[in-house]
N, C-alpha and C positions, 0 to 999 in steps of 0.2 A: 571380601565376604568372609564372615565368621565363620568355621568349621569346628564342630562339636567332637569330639574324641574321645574313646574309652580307652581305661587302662587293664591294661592281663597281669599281674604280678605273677611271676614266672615261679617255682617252686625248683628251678633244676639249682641254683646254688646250695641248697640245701643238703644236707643228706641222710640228717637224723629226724624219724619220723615223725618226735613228739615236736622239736619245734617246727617242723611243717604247719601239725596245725596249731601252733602256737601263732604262726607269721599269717595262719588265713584268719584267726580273731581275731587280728589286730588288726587288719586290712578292710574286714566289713565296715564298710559307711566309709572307706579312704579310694579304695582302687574299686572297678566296678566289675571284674573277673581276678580269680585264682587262676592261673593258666598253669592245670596241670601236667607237667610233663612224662609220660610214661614211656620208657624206653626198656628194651630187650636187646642183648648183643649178637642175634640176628639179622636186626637191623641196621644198630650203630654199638659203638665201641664201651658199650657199659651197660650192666642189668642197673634196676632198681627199684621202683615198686609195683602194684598190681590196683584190682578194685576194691582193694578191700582196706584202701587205705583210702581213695576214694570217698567211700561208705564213712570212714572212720571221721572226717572232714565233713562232710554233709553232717552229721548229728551234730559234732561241737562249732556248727559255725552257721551261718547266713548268707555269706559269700554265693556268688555264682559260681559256679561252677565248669572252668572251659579246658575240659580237658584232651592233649595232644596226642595222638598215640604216635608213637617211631617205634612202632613194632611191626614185623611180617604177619600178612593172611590174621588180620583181627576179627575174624569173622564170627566162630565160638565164640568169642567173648564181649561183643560189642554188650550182647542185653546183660551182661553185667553189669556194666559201665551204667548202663539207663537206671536199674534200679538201684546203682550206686548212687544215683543225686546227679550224673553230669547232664547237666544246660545246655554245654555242646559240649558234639565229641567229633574231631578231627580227625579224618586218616589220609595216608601217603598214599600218593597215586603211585610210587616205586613197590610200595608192598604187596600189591597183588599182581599174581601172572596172570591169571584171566582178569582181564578188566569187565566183564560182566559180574564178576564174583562185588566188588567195587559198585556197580552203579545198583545191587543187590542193597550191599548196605545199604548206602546212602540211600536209596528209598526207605530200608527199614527203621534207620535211623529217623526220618523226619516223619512215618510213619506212626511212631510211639512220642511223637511231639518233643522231640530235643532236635536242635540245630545241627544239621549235616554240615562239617566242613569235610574240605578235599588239602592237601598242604603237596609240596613237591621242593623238592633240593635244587638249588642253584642250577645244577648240570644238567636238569632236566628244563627244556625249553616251554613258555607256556602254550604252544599250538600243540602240544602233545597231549595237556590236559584240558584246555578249553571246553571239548566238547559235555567234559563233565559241568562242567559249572555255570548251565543251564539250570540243574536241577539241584545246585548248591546253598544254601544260607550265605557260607564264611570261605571262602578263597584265604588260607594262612601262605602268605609270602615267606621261606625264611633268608635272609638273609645274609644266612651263614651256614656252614655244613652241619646237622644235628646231630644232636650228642654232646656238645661240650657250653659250661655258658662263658660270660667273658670275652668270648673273641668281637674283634672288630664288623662289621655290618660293611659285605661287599660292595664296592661300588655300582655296578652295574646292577646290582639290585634294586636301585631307588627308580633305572628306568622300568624293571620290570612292573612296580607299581603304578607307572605309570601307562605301561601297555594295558594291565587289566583295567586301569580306571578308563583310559578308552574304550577298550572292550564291554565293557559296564555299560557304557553309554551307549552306543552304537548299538546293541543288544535289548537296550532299555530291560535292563536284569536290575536286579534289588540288593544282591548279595553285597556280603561287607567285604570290605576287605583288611585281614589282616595282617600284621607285619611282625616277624619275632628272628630278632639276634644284632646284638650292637647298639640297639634303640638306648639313644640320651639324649640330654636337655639341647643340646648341639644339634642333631639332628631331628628331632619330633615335629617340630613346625614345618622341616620341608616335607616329611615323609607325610603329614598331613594335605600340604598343600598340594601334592602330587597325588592325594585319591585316598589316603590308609584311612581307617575306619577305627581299626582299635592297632592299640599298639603293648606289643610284650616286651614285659623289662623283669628282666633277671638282677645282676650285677647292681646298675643303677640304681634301682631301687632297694633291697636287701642290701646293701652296704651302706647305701647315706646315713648320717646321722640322726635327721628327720626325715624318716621316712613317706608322712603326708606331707612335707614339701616336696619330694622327689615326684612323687605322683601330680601335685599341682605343678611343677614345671614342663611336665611332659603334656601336660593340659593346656599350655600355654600357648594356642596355636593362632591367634590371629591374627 
């Protein structure tokens, strides 16, 4: 059976602002999400931008807008994010100590009509956060530690996508599921085959030569 796939072009290789959104208009009408990565060294081992860079990408581009947070307690700042332009907006179920604070967002987030994701690190098991993603859009897999791009896509990760695509089923839930860290032409097809929904590419795609072939390889899932 044929399996339809989107692509998230990652922005975390980057790190100077203007070509950020340099690489999100060149992307519109190629990959079908910007997956923007926001990180705080709270959370993980590096600052770098906010909503207002966001904002600055929503005016000069078309692009979706999927953006990751790896920040602590994003709570303040979620309805930034909304009136920044983000389509979805992910948070870490490591980031909040009250997990009510967490099932708070995620209602307000899908409340103001953008896509509630939930995302969680490798070390974290998914019975710990299943009960949330009942009330989820976008389940983001990473499978790799965040903060860094470039590195390899753990193995045991590919079965986790496969536990939630079970779970998915068994639940008769809708959400997607997403996959981000290590994703290449090597692996996309299986990571498809095994349940992923969309898939985020950093590396891969920001370094190829041709960039809309990198993105149609990783399409290539049949």
């Amino acid at each position: 059976m044929r399996r339809c796939v989107d692509v998230s072009v990652s922005t975390d290789p980057i790190s100077d602002y203007q070509n950020i959104v340099e690489y999100a208009k060149q992307m519109q009408g190629v990959a079908d999400f910007l997956h923007c990565d926001v990180m705080n060294e709270n959370f993980v081992s590096k600052n770098n931008y906010d909503y207002g860079l966001i904002k600055t990408i929503n005016r000069n581009s078309i692009i979706l807008l999927d953006v990751h947070l790896m920040v602590n307690e994003p709570t303040t700042d979620i309805v930034k994010y909304i009136d920044a332009g983000a389509n979805i907006i992910t948070v870490h179920y490591e980031a909040f100590e009250n997990k009510q604070d967490l099932v708070n967002v995620i209602n307000f987030i899908k409340q103001n009509g953008v896509l509630a994701g939930i995302s969680f690190k490798p070390g974290t098991p998914f019975k710990d956060v299943r009960s949330f993603a009942f009330n989820c859009d976008v389940i983001l897999i990473m499978g790799v530690e965040p903060g860094a791009s470039g590195q390899a896509a753990k193995e045991e990760m590919f079965d986790r996508v496969k536990e939630i695509d079970d779970f998915r089923t068994q639940n008769n839930l809708n959400f997607k599921i997403e996959f981000d860290g290590g994703v290449n032409a090597q692996n996309a097809k299986r990571l498809a085959e095994l349940g992923a929904d969309i898939l985020v590419s950093g590396k891969f795609v920001y370094t190829a030569k041709n960039r809309k072939d990198a993105v149609e390889q990783l399409k290539k899932v049949e």
